[in-house]
N, C-alpha and C positions, 0 to 999 in steps of 0.2 A: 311242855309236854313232849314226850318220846313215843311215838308209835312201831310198834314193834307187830311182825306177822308172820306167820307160821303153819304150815300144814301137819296136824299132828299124827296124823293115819296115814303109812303111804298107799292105805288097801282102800282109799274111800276120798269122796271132794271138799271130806269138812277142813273148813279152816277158822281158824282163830286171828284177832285183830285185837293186842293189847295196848293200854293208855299208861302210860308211866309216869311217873314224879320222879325228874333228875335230882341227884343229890345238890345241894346247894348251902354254901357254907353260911348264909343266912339263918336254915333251918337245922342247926345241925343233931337236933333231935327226933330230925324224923329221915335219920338217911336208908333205914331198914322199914319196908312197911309189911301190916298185913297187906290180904290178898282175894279180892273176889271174883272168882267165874260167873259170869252170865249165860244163863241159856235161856233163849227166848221160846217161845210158843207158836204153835200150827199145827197145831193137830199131825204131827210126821207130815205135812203135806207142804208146808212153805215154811218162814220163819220170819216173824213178824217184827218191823221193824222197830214198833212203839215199845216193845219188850226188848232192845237189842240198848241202843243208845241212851236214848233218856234216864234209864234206870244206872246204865254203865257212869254215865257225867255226874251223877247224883254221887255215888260211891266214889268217885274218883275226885269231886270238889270235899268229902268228906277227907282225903287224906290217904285212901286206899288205893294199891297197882290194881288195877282191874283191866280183865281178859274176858271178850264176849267169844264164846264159842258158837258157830255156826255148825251143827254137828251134820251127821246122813239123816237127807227126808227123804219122801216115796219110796221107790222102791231098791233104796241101799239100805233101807234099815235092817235087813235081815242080817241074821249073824251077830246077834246083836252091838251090831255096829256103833250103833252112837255111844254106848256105855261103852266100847271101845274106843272110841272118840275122846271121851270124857276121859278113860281113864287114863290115855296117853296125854292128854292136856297136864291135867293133874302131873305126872311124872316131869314132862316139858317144864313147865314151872318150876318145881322143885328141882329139878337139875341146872337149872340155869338161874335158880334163886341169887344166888350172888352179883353175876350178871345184872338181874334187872332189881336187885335192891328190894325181893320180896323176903318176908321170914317165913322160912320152910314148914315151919310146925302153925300155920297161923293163915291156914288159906280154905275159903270157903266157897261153898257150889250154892249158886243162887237160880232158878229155875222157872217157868212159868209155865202153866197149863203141861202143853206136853214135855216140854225143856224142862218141868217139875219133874215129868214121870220121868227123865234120864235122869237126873238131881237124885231122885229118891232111890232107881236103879242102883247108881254109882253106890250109896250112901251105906244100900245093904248090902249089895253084892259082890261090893269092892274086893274080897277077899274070900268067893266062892271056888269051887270048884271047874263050872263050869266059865266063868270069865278065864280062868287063868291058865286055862284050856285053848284061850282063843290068843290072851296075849300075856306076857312078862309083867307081872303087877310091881317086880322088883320088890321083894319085900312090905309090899302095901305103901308103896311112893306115890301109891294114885286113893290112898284114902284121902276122903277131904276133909277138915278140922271141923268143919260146920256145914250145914245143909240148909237153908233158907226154901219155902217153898210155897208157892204162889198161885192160888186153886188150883195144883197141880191134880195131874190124875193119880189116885194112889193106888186103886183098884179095879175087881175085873169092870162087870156093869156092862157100860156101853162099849169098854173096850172089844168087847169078848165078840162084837156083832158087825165088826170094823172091820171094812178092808186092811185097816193098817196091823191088825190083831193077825193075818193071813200073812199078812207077808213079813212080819215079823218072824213067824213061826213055822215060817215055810208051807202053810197049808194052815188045815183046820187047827186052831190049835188044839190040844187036848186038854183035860182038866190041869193035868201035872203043869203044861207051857202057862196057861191062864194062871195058877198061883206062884209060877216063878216070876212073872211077868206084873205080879201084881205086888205091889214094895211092901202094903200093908202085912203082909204074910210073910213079909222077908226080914223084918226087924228081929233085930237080934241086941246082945249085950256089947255088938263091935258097931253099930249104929251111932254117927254120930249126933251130937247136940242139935235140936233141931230149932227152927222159926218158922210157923205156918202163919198163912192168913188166905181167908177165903171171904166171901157173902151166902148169906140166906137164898140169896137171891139168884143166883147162878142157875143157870136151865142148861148148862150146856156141859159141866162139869160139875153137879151135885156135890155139895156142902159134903155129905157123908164122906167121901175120900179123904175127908181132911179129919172128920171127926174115928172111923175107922185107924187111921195111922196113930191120932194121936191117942187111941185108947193102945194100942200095941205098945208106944213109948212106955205110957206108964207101965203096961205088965212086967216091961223088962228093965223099968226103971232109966232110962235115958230122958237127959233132963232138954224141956222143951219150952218153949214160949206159943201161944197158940191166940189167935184173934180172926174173931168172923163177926162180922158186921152185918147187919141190915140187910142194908141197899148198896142195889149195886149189880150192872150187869159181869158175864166172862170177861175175860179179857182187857182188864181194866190198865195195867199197868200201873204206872206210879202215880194215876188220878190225875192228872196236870192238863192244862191244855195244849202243852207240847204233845204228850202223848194222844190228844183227843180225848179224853174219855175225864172231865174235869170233877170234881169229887174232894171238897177241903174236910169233910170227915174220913173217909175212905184211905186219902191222904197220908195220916197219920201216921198209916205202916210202916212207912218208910225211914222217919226221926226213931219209932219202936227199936224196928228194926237195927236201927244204926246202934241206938242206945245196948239194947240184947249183945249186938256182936262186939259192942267196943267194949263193954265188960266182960266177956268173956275173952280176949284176947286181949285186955290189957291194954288197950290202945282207945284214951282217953280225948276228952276236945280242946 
């Protein structure tokens, strides 16, 4: 394994921490791989560890270069920073695809709770007005091929009552900030392929964000994979007992998951 690190903003302290698969003449069918971003979850407020690694070693024993982004919490979110974060990661990557042996057309944003809401951010707004305002999208080098999203927040709701909704938006936000802010309302026909999963169960991030978004996919017809389950607190992760939060149905997402991305990308077991 190669580990690779990088600060992709130089207006902000995120940084990123990638796991590589060296080429090896062993495998020599796998010397170009896809590619997945990790953003873990905290509510903009920390970034949780159990969302960072465990789900990172899962994709990367699967055969994928995988990249955890650490984007801006507290109070560097404004500006919309992290999707700034995200979107200069994205670019990073693909500019140095060669380099680390990732395939440029073939790299997806994985996200959880609020690391979903910049996921879903990136996914619609990668090629706004307003992002591109703030930074060089290059031609849309920071769209992701796939969007993975993990009882992310998709919507206003509680956001809207949130310190983190203020400073986000420099103050109160207004109606206009609240539906830009909220991805559901952002989807569009440039919206990539998505994978959600959530629980019933959730008190802290409501099921709806998930079911909200995916009724938008369908209007605009972007093709989705979608699973909510039972039981099951926030914040679960990838169900394991590494992550703490153990869960062998729950679980499941994760093989789903892999199954969904490695057909769509070509990249088989």
């Amino acid at each position: 394994m190669k580990i690779v690190k990088f600060q992709p903003n130089p207006d902000s302290n995120a940084h990123v921490t990638g796991f590589l698969h060296e080429v090896s003449e062993n495998i020599p069918n796998r010397r170009e791989r896809p590619c997945v971003v990790i953003c873990p979850g905290g509510g903009y407020t920390l970034l949780s560890d159990r969302e960072a690694e465990p789900p990172a070693m899962m994709f990367y024993a699967k055969g994928y270069q995988v990249f955890i982004l650490y984007y801006s919490i507290g109070d560097k979110i404004g500006e919309m920073r992290p999707v700034v974060d995200a979107s200069l990661t994205m670019i990073k990557i693909r500019e140095n695809s060669e380099q680390w042996h990732v395939i440029p057309n073939r790299i997806a944003m994985l996200g959880f709770s609020a690391g979903g809401h910049v996921t879903a951010c990136l996914g619609t707004l990668w090629d706004s007005p307003e992002l591109k305002a703030k930074v060089d999208t290059k031609g849309g080098l920071n769209r992701p091929d796939a969007i993975i999203l993990c009882y992310a927040v998709l919507t206003g709701g509680k956001f809207v009552d949130s310190p983190v909704a203020y400073t986000m938006c420099g103050g109160k936000p207004t109606q206009e900030q609240i539906c830009f802010f909220s991805p559901e309302k952002q989807v569009s026909e440039k919206t990539p392929p998505t994978f959600l999963w959530h629980t019933f169960e959730d008190d802290y991030v409501p099921v709806d964000n998930t079911i909200l978004f995916v009724s938008a996919l369908q209007k605009h017809n972007i093709p989705f994979e979608c699973h909510i389950f039972q039981k099951g607190r926030h914040g679960m992760s990838v169900c394991t007992r590494e992550s703490n939060t153990p869960n062998a149905h729950n679980a499941q997402w994760v093989p789903l998951c892999m199954e969904w991305l490695g057909n769509l990308f070509d990249f088989p077991d």
